[in-house]
N, CA, C and O of each residue as an XYZ file, in Angstrom:
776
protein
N      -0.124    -75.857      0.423
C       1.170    -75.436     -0.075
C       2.280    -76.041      0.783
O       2.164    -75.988      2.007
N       3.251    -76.560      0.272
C       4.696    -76.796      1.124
C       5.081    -75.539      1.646
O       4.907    -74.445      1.108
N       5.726    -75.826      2.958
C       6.000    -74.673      4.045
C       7.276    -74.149      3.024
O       8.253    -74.699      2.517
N       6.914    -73.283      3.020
C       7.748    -72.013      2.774
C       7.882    -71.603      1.131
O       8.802    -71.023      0.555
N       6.587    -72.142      0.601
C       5.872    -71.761     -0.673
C       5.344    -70.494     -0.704
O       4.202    -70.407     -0.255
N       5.906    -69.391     -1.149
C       4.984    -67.913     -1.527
C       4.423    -67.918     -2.067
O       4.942    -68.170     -3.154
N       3.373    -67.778     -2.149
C       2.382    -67.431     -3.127
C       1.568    -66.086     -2.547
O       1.358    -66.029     -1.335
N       1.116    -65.014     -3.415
C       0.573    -63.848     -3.548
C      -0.693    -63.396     -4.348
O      -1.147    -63.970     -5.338
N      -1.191    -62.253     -3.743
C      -2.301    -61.727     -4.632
C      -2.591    -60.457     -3.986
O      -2.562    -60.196     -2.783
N      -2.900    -59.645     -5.055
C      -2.829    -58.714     -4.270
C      -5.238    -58.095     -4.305
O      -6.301    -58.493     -4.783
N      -4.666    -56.947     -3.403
C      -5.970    -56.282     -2.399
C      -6.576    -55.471     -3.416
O      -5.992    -54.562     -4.006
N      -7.912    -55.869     -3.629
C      -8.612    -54.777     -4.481
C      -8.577    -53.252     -4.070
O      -8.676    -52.842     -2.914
N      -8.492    -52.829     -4.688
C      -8.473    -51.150     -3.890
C      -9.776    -50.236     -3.286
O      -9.946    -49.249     -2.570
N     -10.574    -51.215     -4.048
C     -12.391    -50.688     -3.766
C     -12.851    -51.175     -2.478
O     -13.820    -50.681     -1.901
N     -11.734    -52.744     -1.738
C     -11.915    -53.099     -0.770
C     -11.149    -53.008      0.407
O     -11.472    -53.643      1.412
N      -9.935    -52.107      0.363
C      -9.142    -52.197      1.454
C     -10.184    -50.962      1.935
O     -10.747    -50.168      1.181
N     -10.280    -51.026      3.370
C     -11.192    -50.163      4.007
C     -10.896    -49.947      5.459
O     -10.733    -50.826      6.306
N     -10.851    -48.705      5.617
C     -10.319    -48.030      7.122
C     -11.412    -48.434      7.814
O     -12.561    -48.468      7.371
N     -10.914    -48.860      9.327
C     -11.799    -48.698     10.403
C     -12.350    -47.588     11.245
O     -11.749    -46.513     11.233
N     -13.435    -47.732     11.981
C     -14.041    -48.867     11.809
C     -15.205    -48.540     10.552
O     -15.645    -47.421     10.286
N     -15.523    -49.670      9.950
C     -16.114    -50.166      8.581
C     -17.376    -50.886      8.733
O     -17.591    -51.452      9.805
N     -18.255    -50.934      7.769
C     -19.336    -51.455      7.650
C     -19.227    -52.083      6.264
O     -18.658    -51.435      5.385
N     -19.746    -53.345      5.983
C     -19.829    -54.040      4.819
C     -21.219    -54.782      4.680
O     -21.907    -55.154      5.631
N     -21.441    -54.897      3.696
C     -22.324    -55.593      2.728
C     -22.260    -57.044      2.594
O     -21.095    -57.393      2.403
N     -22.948    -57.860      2.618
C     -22.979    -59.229      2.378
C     -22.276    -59.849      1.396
O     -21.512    -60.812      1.320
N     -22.900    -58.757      0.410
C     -21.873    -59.103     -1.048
C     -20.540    -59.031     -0.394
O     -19.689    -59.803     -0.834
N     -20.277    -58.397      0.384
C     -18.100    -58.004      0.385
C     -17.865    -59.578      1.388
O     -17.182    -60.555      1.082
N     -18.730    -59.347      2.676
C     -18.421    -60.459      3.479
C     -18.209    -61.762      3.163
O     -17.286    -62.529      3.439
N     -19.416    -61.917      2.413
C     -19.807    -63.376      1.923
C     -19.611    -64.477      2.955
O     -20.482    -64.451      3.825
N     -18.540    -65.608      3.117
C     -18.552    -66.553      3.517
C     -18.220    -66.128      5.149
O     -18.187    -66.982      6.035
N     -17.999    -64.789      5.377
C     -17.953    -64.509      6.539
C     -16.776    -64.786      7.642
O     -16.845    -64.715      8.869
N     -15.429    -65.198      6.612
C     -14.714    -65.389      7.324
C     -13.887    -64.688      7.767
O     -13.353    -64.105      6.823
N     -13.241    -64.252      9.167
C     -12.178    -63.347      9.359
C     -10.978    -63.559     10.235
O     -11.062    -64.467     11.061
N      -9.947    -62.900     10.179
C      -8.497    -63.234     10.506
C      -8.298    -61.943     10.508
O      -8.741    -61.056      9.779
N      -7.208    -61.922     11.874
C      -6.476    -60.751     12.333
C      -4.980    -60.829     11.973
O      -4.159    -61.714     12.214
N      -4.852    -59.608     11.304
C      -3.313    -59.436     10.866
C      -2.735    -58.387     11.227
O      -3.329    -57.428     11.720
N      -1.300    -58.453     10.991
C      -0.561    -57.122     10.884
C      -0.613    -57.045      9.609
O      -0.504    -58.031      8.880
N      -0.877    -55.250      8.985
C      -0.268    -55.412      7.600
C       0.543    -54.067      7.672
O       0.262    -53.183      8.482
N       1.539    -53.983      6.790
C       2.894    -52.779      6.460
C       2.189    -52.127      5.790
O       1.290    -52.714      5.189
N       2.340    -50.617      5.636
C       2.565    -49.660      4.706
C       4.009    -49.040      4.380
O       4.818    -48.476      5.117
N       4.044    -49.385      2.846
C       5.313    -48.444      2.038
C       5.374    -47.373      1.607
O       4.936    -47.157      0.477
N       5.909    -46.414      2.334
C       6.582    -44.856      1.789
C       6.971    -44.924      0.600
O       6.668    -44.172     -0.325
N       7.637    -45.807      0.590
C       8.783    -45.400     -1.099
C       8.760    -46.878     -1.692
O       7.884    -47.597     -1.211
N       9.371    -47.300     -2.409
C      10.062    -48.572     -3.196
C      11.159    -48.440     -2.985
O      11.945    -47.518     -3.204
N      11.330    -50.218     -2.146
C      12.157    -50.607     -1.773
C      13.512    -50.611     -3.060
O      13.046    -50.608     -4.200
N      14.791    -50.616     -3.005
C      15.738    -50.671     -3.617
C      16.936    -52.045     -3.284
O      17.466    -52.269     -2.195
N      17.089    -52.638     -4.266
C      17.459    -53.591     -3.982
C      19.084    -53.165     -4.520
O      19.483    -52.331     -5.333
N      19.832    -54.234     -3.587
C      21.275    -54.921     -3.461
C      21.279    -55.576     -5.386
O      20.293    -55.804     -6.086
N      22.465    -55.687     -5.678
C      22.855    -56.657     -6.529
C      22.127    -58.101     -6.554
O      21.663    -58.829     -7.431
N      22.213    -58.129     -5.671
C      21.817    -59.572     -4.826
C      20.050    -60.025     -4.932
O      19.532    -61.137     -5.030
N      19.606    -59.024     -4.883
C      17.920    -58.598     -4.201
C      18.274    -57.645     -3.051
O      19.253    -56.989     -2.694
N      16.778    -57.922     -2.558
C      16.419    -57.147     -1.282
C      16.867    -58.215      0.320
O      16.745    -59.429      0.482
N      17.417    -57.100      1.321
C      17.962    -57.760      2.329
C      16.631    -56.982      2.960
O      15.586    -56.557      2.467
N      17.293    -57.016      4.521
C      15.878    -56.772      5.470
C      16.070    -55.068      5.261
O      15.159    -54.416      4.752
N      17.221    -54.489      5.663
C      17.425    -53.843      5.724
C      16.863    -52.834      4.629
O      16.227    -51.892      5.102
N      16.978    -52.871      3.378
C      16.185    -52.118      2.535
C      14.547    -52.228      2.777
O      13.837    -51.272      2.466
N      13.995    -53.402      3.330
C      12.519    -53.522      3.425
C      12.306    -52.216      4.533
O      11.484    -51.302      4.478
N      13.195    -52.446      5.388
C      12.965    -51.539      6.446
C      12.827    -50.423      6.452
O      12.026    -49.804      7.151
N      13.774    -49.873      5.481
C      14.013    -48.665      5.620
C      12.626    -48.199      4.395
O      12.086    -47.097      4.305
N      12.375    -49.288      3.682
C      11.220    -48.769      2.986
C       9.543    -48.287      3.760
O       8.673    -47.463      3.478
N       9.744    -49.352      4.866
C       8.302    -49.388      5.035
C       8.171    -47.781      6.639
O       8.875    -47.250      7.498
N       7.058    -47.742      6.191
C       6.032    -45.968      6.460
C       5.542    -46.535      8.027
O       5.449    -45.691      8.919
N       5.260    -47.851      8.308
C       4.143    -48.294      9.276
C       3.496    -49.110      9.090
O       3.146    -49.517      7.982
N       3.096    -49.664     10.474
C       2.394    -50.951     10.512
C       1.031    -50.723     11.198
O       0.875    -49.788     11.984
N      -0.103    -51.723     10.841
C      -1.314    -50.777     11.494
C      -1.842    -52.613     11.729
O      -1.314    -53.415     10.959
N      -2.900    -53.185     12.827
C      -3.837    -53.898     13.042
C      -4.876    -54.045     12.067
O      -5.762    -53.204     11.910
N      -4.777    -55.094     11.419
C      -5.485    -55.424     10.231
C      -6.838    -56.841     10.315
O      -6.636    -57.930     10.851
N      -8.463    -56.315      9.477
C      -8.812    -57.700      9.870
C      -8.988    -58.256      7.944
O      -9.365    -57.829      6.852
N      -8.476    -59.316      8.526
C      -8.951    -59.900      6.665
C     -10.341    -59.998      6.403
O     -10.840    -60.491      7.415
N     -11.027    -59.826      5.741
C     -12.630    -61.122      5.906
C     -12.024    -61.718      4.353
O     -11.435    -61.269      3.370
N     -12.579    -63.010      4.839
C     -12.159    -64.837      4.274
C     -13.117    -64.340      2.983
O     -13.644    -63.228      2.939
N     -13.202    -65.028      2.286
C     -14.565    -64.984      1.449
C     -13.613    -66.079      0.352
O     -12.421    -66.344      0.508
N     -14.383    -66.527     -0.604
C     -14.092    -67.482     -2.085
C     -15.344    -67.215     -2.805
O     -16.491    -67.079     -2.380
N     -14.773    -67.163     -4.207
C     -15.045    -67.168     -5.146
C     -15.635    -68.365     -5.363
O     -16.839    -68.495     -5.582
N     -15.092    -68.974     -5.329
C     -15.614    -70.587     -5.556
C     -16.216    -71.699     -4.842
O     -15.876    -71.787     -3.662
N     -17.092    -72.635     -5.314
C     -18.114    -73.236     -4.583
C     -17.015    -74.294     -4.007
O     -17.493    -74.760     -2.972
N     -15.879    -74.792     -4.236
C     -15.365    -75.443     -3.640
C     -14.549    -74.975     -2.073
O     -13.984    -75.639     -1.205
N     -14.790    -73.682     -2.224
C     -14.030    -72.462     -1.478
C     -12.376    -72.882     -1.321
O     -11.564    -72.731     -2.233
N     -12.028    -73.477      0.116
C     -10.535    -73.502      0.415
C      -9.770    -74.873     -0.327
O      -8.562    -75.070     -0.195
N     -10.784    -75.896     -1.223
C      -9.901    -76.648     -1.514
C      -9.763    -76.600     -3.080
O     -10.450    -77.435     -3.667
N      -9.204    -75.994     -3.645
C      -9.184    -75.334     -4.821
C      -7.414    -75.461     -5.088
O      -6.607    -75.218     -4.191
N      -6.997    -75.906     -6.560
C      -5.732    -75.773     -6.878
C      -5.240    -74.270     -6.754
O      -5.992    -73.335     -7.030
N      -4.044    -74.106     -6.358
C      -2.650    -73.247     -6.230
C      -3.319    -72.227     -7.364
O      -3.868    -71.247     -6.860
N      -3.363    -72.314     -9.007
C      -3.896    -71.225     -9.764
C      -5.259    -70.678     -9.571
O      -5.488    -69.548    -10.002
N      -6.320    -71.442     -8.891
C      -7.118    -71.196     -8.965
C      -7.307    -70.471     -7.307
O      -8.192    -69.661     -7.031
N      -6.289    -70.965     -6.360
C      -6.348    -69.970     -5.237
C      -5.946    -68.403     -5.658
O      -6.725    -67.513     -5.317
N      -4.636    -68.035     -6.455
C      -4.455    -67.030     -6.788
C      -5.160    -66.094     -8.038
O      -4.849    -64.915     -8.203
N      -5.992    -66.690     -8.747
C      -7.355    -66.192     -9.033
C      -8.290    -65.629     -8.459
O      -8.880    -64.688     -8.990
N      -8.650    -66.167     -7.089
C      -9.642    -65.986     -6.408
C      -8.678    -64.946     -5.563
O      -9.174    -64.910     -4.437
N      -7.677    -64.199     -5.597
C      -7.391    -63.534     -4.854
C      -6.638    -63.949     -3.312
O      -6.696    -63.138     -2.388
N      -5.936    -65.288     -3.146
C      -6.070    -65.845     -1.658
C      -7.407    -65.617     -0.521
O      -7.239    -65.469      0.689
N      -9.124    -65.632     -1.412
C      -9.978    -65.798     -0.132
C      -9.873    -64.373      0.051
O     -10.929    -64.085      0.613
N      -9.212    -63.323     -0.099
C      -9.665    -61.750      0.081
C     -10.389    -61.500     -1.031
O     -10.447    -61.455     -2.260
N     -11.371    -61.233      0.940
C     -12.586    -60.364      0.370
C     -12.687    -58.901      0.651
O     -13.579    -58.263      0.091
N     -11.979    -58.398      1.345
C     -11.793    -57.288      2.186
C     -10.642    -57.500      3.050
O     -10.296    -58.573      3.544
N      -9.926    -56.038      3.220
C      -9.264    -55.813      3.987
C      -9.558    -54.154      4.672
O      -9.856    -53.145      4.034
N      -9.370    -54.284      6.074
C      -9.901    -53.492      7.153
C      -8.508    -53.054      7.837
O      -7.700    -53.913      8.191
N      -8.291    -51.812      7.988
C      -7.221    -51.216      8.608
C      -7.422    -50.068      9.531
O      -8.178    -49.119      9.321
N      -6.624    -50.261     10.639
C      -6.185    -49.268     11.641
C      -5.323    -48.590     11.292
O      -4.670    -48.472     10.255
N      -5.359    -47.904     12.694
C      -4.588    -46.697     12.038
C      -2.916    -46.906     12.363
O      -2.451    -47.603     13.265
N      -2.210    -46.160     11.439
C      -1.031    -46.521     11.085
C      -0.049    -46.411     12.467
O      -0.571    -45.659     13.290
N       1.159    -46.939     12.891
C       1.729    -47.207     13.848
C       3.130    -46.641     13.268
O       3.528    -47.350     12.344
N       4.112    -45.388     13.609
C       4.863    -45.466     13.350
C       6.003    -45.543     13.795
O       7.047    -45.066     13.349
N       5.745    -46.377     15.019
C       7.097    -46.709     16.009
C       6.969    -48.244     16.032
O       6.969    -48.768     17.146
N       6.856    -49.058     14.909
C       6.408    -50.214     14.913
C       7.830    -51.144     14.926
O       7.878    -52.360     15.112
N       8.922    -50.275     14.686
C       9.876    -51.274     14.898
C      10.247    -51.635     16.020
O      11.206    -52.405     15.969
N       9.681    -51.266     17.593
C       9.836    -51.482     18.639
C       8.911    -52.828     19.276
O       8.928    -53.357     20.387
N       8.133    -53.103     18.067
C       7.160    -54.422     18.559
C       7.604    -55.336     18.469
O       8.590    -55.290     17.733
N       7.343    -56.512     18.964
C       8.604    -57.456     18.991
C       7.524    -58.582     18.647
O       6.969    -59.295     19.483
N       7.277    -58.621     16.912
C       6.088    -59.621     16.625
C       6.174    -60.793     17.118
O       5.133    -61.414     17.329
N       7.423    -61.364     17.413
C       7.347    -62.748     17.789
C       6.301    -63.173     18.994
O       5.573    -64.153     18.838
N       6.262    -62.363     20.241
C       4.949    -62.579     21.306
C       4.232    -61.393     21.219
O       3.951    -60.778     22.248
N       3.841    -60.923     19.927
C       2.737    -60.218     19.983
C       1.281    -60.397     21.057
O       1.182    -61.587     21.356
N       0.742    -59.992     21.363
C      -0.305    -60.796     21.744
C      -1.541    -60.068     21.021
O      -1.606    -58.844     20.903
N      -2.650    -61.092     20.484
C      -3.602    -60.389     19.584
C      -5.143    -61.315     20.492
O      -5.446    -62.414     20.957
N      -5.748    -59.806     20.265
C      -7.134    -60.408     20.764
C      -8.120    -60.491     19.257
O      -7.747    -59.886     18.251
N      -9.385    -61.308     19.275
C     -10.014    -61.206     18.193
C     -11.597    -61.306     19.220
O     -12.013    -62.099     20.065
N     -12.020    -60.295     18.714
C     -13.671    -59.996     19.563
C     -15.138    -59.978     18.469
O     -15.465    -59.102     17.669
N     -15.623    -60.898     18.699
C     -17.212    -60.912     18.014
C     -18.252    -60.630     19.079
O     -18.488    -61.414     19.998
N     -18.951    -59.292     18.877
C     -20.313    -58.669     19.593
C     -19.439    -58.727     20.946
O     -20.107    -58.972     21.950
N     -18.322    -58.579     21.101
C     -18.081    -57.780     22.679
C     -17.594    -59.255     23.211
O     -16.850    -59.094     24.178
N     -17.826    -61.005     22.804
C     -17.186    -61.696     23.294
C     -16.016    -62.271     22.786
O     -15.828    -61.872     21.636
N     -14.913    -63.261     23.283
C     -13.613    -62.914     22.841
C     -13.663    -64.358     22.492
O     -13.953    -65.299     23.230
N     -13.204    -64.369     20.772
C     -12.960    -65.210     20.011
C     -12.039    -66.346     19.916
O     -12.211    -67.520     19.590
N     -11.138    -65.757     20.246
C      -9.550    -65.721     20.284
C      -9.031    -64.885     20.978
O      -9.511    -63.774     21.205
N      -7.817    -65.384     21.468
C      -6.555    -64.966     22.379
C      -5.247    -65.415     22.048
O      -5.114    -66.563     22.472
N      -4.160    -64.977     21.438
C      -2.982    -65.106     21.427
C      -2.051    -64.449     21.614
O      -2.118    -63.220     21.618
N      -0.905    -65.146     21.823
C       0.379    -64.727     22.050
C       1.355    -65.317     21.549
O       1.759    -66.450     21.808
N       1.969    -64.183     20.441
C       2.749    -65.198     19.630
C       2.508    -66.301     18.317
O       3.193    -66.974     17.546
N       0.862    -65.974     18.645
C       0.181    -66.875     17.404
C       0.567    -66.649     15.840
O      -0.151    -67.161     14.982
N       1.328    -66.134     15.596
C       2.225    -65.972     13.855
C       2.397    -67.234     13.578
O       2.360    -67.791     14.676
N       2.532    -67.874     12.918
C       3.136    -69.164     12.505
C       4.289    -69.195     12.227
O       5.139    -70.025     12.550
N       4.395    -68.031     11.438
C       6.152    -67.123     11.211
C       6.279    -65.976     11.549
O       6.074    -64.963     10.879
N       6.877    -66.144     13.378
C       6.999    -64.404     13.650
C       7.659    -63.525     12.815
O       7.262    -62.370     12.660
N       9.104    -64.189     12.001
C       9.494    -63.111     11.335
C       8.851    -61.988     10.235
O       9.386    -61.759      9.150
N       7.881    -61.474     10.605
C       7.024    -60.848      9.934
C       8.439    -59.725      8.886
O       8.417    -59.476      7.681
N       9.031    -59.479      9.473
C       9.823    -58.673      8.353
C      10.746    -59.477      7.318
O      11.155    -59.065      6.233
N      10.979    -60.753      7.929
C      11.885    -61.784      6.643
C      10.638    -62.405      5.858
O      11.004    -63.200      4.992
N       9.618    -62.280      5.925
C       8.583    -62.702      5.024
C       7.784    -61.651      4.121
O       6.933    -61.889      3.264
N       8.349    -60.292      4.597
C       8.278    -59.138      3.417
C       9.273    -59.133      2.403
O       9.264    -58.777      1.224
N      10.235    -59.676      3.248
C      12.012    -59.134      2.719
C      11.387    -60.885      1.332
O      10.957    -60.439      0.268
N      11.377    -62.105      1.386
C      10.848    -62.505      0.929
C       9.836    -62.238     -0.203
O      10.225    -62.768     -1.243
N       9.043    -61.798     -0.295
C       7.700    -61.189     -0.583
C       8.272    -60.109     -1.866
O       7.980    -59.978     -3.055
N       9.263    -59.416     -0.904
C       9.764    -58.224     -2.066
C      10.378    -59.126     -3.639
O      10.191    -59.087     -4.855
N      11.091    -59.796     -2.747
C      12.175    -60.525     -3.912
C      11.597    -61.549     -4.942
O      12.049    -61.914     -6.027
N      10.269    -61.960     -4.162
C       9.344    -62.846     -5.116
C       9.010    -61.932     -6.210
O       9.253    -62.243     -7.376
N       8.275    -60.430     -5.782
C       7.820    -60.144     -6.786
C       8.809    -59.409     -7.855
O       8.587    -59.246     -9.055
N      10.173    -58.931     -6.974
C      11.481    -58.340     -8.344
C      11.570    -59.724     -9.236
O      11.457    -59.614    -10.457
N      11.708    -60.626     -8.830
C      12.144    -61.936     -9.889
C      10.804    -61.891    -10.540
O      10.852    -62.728    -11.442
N       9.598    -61.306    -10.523
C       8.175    -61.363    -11.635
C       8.327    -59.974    -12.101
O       7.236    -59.476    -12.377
N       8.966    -59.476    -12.213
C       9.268    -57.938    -12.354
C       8.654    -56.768    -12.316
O       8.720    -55.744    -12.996
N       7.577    -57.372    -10.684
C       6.911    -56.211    -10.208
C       7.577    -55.907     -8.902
O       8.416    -56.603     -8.330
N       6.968    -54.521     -8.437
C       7.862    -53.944     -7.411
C       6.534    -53.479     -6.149
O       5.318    -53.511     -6.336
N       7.245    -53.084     -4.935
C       6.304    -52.534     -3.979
C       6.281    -51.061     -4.442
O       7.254    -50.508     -4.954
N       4.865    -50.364     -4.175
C       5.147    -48.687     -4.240
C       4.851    -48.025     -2.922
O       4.481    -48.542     -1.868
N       5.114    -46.680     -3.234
C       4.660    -46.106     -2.153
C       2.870    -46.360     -1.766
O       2.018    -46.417     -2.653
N       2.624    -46.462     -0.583
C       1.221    -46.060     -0.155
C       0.971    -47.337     -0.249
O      -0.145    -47.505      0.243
N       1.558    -48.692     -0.746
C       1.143    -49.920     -0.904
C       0.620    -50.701      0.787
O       1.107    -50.302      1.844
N      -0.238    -51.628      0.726
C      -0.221    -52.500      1.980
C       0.041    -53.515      2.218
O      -0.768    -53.692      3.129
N       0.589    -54.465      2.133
C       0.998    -55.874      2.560
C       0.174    -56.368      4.276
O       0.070    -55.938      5.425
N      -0.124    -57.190      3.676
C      -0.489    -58.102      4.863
C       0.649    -59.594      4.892
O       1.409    -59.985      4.006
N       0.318    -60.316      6.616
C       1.837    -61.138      6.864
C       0.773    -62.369      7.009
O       0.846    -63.178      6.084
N      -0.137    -62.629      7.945
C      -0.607    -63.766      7.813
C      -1.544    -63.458      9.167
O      -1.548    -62.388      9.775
N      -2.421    -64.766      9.533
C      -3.349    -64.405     10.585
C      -2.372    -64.446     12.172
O      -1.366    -65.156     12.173
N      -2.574    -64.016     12.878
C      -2.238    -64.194     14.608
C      -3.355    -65.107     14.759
O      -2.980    -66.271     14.614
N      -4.572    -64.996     14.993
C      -5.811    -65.735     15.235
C      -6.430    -66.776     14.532
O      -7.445    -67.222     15.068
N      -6.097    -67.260     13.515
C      -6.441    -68.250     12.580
C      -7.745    -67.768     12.146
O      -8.159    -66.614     12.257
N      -8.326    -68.725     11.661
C      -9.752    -68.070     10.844
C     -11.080    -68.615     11.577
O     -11.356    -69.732     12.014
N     -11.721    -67.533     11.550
C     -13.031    -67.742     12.452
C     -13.999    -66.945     11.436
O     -13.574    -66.373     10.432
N     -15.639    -66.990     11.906
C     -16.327    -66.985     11.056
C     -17.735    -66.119     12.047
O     -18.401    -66.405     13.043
N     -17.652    -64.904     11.032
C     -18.934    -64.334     11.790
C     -19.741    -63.961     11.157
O     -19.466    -63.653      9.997
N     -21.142    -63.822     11.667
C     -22.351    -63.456     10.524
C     -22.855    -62.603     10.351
O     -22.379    -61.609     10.900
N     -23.963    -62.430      9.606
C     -24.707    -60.812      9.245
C     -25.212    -60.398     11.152
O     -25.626    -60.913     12.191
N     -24.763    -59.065     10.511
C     -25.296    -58.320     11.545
C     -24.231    -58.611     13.436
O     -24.446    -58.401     14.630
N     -23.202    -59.148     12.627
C     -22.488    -59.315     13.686
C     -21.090    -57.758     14.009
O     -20.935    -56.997     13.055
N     -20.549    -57.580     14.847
C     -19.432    -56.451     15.300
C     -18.074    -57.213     15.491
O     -17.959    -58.022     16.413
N     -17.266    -57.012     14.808
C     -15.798    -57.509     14.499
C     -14.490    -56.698     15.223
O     -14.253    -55.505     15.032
N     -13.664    -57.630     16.123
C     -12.459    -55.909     16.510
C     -11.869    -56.727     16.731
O     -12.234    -57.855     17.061
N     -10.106    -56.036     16.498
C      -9.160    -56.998     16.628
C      -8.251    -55.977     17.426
O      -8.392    -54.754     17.398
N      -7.575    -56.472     17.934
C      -6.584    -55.979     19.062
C      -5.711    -56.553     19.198
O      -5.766    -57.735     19.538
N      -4.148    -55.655     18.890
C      -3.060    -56.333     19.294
C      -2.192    -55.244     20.175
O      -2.196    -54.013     20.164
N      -1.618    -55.984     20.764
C      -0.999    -54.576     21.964
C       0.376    -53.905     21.018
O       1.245    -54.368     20.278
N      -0.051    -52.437     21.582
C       0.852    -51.496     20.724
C       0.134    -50.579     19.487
O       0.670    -49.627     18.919
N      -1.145    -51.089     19.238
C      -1.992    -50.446     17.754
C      -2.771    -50.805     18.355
O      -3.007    -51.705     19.161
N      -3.469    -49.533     17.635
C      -4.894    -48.941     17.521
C      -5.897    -50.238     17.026
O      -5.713    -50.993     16.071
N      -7.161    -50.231     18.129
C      -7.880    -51.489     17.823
C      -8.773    -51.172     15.792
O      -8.794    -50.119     15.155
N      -9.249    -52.330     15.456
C      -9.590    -52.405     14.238
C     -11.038    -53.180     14.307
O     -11.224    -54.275     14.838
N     -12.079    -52.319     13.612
C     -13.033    -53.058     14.230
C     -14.116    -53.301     12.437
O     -13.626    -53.054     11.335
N     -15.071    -53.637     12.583
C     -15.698    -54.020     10.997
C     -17.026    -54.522     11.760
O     -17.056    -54.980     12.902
N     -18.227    -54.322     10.802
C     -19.533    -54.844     11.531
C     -20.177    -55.182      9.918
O     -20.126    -54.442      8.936
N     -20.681    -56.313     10.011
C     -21.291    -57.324      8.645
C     -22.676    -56.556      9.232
O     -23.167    -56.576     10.361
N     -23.109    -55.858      7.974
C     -24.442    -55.478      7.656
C     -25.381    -56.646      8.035
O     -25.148    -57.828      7.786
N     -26.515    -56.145      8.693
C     -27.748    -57.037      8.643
C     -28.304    -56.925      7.636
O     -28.547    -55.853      7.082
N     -28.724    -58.515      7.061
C     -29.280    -59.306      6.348
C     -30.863    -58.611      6.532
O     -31.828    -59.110      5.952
C-alpha cells in the first residue's frame, strides 16, 4: 500500500479473546504474531461538521489494553495478495488477544513506548518507539472518518487495533506468547500442541 493508504477490516467476534488464551491450530494457522495497542469505545464518537477531530476520538474512547495479533491468511499466496483480496481475508487476522483494559491511558506517551515480545520465556523482540506511526490517536481520528465517509460508525464496546510495535514474528504449536508494554497489563496466548 502507499504510505498513508487506510485500509480496514474488521475482528471476528468469535476471535477477539481475553488473556491469557489458548488457541487451536485452526485459529493460529500460519502462526504469525504482532504486538499491538488496541482502543476500546464507550460510546460513538460524534463528529464536527467537518468529521471527526482528535478530540471527539478521545473523548470517545473507554481504554487502551496490550494487544497480540496472530498473522494467519486465508490464502495460499498469503501476504502477496491484491488490496481486495487483502480486505477479504480480513488484513491476515486470525485472532485477536487482549489485556486488560488501561484507563489512564492518556498519560502514555506512545511515541517511546517501549514493547517487549516473549516466545517460551525468551525475548523476541525489544522496542522502543517501534510504531511506525506513533500517532496512535491521529490514526483512529483517521480510521473514524474513513469509516463515516462508508457510512459506518464506531460503537460502544468496539476494539480497534493501531499497528504492530514489534513487527511480525512467527511461533509454533505448542509454543507460549506474551507481550509487554510498559504501563499495561502483560498479554499472553499459548498455540495448542499439535
Amino acid at each position: 500500500m502507499p504510505d498513508g493508504d487506510l485500509i480496514s477490516a474488521p475482528i471476528v467476534t468469535s476471535r477477539l479473546l481475553h488473556s491469557p488464551a489458548r488457541i487451536s491450530q485452526t485459529t493460529y494457522g500460519l502462526g504469525g504474531v504482532e504486538c499491538e495497542i488496541a482502543f476500546r469505545f464507550a460510546k460513538e464518537p460524534v463528529p464536527d461538521k467537518g468529521g471527526f477531530a482528535r478530540a471527539q476520538i478521545i473523548e470517545a474512547i473507554d481504554g487502551a489494553c496490550a494487544a497480540i495479533e496472530i498473522v494467519d491468511s486465508r490464502w495460499t499466496t498469503a501476504f502477496s495478495t491484491p488490496r481486495n483480496a487483502m480486505i477479504a481475508d480480513l488484513l491476515s487476522n486470525g485472532a485477536l488477544v487482549v489485556g486488560a483494559v488501561n484507563k489512564n491511558w492518556r498519560d502514555v506517551a506512545f511515541n517511546n513506548l517501549r514493547a517487549h515480545l516473549g516466545i517460551n520465556g525468551t525475548t523476541v523482540c525489544q522496542s522502543t518507539g517501534g510504531h511506525p506511526n506513533s500517532d496512535l490517536i491521529g490514526l483512529l481520528t483517521m480510521f473514524a472518518n474513513d469509516l463515516r465517509e462508508r457510512g459506518l460508525v464506531l460503537r460502544p464496546g468496539e476494539i480497534v487495533t493501531t499497528g504492530s510495535y514489534t513487527g511480525f514474528h512467527t511461533a509454533r504449536s505448542g509454543d507460549e506468547i506474551a507481550a509487554e508494554f510498559d504501563g499495561f497489563s502483560p498479554v499472553s496466548v499459548a498455540f495448542q500442541q499439535l
